[in-house]
PAVEX-967219 format. One line per 10 residues: number of its first residue (from 0); their letters; for each residue x, y, z of C-alpha. Coordinates in steps of 0.2 Angstrom, whole numbers, plus 5000, padded with zeros to 4 digits. Example, Ala and Ser with C-alpha at 12.3 -4.5 7.8 and 13.67 -1.06 7.14 Angstrom:
BEGIN
0 = as = 5062/4978/5039 ~ 5068/4995/5036 $
This chain:
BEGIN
0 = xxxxxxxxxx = 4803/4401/5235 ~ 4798/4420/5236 ~ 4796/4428/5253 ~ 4781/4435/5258 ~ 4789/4453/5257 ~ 4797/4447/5241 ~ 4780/4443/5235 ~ 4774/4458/5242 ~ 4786/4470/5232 ~ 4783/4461/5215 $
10 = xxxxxxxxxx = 4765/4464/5217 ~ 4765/4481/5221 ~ 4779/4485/5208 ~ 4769/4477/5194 ~ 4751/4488/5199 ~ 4766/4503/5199 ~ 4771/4497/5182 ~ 4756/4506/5172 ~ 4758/4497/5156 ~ 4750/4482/5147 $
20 = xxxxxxxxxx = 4759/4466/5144 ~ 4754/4456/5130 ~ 4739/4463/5125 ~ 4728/4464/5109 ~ 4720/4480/5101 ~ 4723/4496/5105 ~ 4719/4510/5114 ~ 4704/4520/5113 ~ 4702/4535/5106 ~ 4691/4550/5113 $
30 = xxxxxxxxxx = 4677/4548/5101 ~ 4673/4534/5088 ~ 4668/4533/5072 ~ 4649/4543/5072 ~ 4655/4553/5087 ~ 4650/4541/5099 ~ 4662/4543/5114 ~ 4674/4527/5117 ~ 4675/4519/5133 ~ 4690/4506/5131 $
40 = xxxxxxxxxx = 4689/4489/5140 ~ 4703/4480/5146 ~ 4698/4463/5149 ~ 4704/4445/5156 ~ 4694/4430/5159 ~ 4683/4428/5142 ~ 4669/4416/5155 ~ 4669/4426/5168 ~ 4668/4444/5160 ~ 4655/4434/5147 $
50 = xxxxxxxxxx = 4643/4451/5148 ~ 4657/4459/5141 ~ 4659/4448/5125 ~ 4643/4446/5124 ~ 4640/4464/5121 ~ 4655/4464/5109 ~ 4649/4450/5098 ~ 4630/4456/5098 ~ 4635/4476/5097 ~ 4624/4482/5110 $
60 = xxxxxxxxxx = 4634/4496/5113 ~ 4630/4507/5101 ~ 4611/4507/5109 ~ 4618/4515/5125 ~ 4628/4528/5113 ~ 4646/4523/5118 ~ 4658/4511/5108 ~ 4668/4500/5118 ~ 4684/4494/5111 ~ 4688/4478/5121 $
70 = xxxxxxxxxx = 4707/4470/5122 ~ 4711/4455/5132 ~ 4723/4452/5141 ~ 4732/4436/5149 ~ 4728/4438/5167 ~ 4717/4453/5176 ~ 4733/4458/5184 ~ 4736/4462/5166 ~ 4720/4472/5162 ~ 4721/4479/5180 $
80 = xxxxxxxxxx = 4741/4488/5173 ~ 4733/4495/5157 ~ 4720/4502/5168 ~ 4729/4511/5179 ~ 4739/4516/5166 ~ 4727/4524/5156 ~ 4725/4511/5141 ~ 4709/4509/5146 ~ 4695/4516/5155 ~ 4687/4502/5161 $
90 = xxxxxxxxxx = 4695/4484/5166 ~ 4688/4468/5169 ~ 4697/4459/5185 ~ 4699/4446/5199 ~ 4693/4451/5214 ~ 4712/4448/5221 ~ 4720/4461/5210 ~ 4708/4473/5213 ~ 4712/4471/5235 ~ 4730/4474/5229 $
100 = xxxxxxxxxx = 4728/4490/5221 ~ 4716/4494/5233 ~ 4730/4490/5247 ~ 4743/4498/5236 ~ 4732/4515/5237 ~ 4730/4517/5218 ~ 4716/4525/5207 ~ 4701/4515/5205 ~ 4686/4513/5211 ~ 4674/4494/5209 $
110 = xxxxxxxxxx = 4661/4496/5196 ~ 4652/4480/5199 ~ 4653/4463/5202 ~ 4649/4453/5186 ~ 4650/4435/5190 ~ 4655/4421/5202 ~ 4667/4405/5200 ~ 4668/4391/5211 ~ 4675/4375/5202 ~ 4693/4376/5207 $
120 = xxxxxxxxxx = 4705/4360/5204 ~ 4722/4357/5214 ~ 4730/4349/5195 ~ 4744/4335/5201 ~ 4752/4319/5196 ~ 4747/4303/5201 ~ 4765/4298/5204 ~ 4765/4313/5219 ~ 4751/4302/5226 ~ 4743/4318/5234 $
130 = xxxxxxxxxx = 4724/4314/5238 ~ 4722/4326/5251 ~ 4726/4347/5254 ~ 4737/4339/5269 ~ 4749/4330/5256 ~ 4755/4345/5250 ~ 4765/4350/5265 ~ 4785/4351/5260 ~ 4780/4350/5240 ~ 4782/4362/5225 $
140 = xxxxxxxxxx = 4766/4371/5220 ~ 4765/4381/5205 ~ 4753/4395/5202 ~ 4753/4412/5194 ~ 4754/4424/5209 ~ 4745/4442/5211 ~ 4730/4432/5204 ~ 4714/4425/5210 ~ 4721/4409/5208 ~ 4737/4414/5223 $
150 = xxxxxxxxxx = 4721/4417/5234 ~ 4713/4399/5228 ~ 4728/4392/5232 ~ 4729/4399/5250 ~ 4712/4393/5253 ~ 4716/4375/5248 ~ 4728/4375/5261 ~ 4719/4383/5275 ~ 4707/4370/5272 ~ 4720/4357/5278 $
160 = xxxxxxxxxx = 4729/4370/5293 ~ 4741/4375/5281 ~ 4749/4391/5274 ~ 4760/4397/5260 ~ 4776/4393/5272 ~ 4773/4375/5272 ~ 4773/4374/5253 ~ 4786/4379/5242 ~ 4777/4390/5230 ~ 4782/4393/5210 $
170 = xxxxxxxxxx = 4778/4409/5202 ~ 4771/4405/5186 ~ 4761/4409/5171 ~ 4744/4401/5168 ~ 4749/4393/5152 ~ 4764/4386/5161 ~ 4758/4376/5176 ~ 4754/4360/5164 ~ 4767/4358/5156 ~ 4779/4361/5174 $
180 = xxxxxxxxxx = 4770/4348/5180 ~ 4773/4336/5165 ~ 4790/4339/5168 ~ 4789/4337/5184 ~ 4796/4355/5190 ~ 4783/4355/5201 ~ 4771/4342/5211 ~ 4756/4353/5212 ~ 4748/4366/5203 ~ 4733/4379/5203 $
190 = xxxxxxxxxx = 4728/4386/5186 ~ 4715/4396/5176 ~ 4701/4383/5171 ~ 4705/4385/5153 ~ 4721/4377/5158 ~ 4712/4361/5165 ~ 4711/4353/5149 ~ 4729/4356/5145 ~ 4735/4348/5158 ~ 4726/4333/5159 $
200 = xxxxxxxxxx = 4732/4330/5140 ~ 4749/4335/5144 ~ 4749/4321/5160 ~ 4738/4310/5150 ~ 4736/4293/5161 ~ 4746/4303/5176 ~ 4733/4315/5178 ~ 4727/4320/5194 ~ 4717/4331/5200 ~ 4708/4337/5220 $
210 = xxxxxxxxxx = 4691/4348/5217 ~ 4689/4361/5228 ~ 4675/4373/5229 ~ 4681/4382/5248 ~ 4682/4400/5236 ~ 4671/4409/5227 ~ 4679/4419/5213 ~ 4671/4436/5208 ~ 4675/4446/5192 ~ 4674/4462/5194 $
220 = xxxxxxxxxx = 4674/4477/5183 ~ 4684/4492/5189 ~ 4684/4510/5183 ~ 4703/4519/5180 ~ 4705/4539/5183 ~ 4702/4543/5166 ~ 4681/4536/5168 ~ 4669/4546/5167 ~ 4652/4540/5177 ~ 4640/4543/5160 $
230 = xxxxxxxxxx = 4653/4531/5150 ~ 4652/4519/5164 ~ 4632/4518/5166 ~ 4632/4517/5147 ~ 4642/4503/5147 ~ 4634/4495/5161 ~ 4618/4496/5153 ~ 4624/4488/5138 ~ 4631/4473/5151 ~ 4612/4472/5161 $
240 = xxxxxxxxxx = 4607/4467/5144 ~ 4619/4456/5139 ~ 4616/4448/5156 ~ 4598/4447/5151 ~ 4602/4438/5134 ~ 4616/4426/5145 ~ 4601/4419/5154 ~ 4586/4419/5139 ~ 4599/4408/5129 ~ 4615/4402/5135 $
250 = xxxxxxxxxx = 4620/4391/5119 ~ 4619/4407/5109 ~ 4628/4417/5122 ~ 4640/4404/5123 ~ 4642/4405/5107 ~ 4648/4423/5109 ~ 4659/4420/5119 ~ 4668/4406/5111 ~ 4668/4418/5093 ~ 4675/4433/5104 $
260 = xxxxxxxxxx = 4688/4420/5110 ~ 4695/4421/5094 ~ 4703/4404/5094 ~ 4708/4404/5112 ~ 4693/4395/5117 ~ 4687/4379/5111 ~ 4670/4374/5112 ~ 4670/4360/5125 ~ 4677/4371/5138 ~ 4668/4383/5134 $
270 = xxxxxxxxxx = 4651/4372/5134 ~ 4658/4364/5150 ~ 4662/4379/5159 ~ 4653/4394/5156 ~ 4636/4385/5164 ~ 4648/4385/5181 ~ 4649/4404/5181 ~ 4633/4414/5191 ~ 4631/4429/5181 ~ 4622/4444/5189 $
280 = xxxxxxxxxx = 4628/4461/5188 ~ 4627/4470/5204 ~ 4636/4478/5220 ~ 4632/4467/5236 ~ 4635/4466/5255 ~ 4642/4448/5250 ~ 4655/4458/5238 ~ 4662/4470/5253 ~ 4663/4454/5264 ~ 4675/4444/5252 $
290 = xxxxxxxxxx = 4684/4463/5247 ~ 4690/4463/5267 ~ 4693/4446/5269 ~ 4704/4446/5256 ~ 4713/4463/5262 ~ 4718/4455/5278 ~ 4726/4441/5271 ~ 4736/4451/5258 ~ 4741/4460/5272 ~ 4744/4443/5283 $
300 = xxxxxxxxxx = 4752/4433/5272 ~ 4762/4446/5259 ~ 4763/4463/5269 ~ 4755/4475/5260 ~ 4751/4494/5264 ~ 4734/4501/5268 ~ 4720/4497/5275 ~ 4710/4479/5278 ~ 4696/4488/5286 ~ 4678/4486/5281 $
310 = xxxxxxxxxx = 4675/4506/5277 ~ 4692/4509/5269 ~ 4687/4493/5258 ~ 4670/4503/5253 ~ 4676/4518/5249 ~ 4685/4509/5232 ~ 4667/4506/5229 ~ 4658/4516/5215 ~ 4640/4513/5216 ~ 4632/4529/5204 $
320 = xxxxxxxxxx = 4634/4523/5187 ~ 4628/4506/5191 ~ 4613/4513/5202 ~ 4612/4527/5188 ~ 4609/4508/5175 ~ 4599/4500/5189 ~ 4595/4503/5206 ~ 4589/4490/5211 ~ 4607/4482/5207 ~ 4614/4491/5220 $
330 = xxx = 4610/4483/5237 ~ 4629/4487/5248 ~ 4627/4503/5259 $
């Protein structure tokens, strides 16, 4: 089991890192083809960064007069490096990343909030016989740390009066939680959604799994030091429409999606889950609530630098190019 100072150190040396790890695509260039200028996205979550996709797959970039090259990546912790890093300008992200770097005192600045997920799962064995948040004290738990699913899991346990120090937690990759718990490496895990599936097939009968809906997960899209403001409201004018289009005709939108995927995705999860995502493009009160809750307990429980206050929260936040897409989109102050 890490430490939480351990942990802490991890964290901050993979936001220090400023490089992409297993990415597709490639970085952007100045200008694209038609001397459109390029505003490169790094993304994560293909449901919750769906306005993304969906502007890729419909090209409703070009209408605001940028082109918007979009990777993804394996976790926004991921998409978070290649923005700091300069890869991209622009980067799709958990709202727990985001407080880490904020903590960490790098270079960004919150964009928007882009959507909201709150149909978490504690995935375990039957044979663990844990049917309650309590069972898991003195038991392996398995998560990908530095991710909104860490802060999930911190959530499940607070419901039950517990903290990260009564569990033995297990860094791990999304894609490896279900098969560590069919091997039994762990008696607990918290994964991406898109990993539900996995394990349930991987535990077949054995399956177990405790719903919980105590956090609300927002994906966020956060500007690097290379964006400019114009690039960013062309974008997010582009993303106002794909919102739009997200809500005249899901099926088509998740259609979008699920070709964007590119094979990651298949079309029952994708049908099953998108409808669970609130898309809405904005910058909220609600938004700088969650930023500073989370900030205090990244301090708390892995002690990180800077600040958990409510102003040193806001001052990551970048309100112009969304105001500049939409005012009325932007209701924090």
């Amino acid at each position: 089991m890490l430490r939480p100072r351990a942990v802490a150190a991890v964290l901050l040396a993979a936001l220090l890192s400023a490089f992409s790890t297993a990415c597709t695509g490639s970085p952007s260039a100045p200008a694209a083809a038609g001397g459109r200028p390029a505003v490169a996205i790094a993304a994560s979550d293909h449901l919750g960064g769906a306005p993304v996709y969906v502007a890729q797959e419909r090209a409703l970039w070009s209408a605001e007069g940028v082109t918007a090259p979009v990777t993804t990546h394996p976790t926004g912790r991921d998409a978070l490096n290649a923005v700091l890093g300069g890869q991209a300008q622009l980067g799709v992200v958990g709202d727990l990343p985001a407080v880490t770097a904020a903590l960490g005192g790098r270079e960004l600045r919150i964009v928007a909030d882009l959507s909201r997920f709150s149909d978490w799962r504690l995935l375990t064995r039957t044979d663990r016989r844990i049917t309650g948040f309590a069972a898991l004290k003195g038991r392996k738990v398995g998560v990908p740390q530095g991710t909104n699913v860490e802060y999930a899991l911190s959530r499940m346990l607070a419901s039950a009066q517990l903290t990260a120090a009564d569990v033995t937690v297990v860094n791990l990759a999304p894609n490896q939680v279900p098969s560590a718990l069919a091997r039994g490496d762990v008696d607990a895990g918290v994964t991406f959604p898109g990993f539900y599936d996995a394990a349930r097939t991987a535990l077949g009968a054995g399956y177990a799994e405790l719903p919980f809906t105590g956090y609300t997960a927002r994906t966020l899209l956060v500007a690097g030091p290379s964006a400019s403001d114009e690039g960013t409201a062309a974008v997010l004018r582009a993303l106002l429409r794909a919102q739009r289009e997200i809500a005249d005709d899901p099926a088509g939108a998740r259609g979008a999606v699920l070709a964007q995927s590119k094979g990651v995705l298949q079309a029952g999860y994708v049908d099953a889950f998108q409808p669970r995502y609130t898309y809405g493009v904005g910058l909220s009160p609600e938004l700088l609530a969650q930023l500073t809750e989370e900030a205090a307990w990244a301090k708390a429980a892995q002690g990180l630098p800077g600040s958990a206050d409510r102003a040193a929260l806001a001052a990551y936040l970048n309100p112009g190019p969304l105001r500049a897409a939409d005012p009325a989109a932007v209701t924090v102050h």
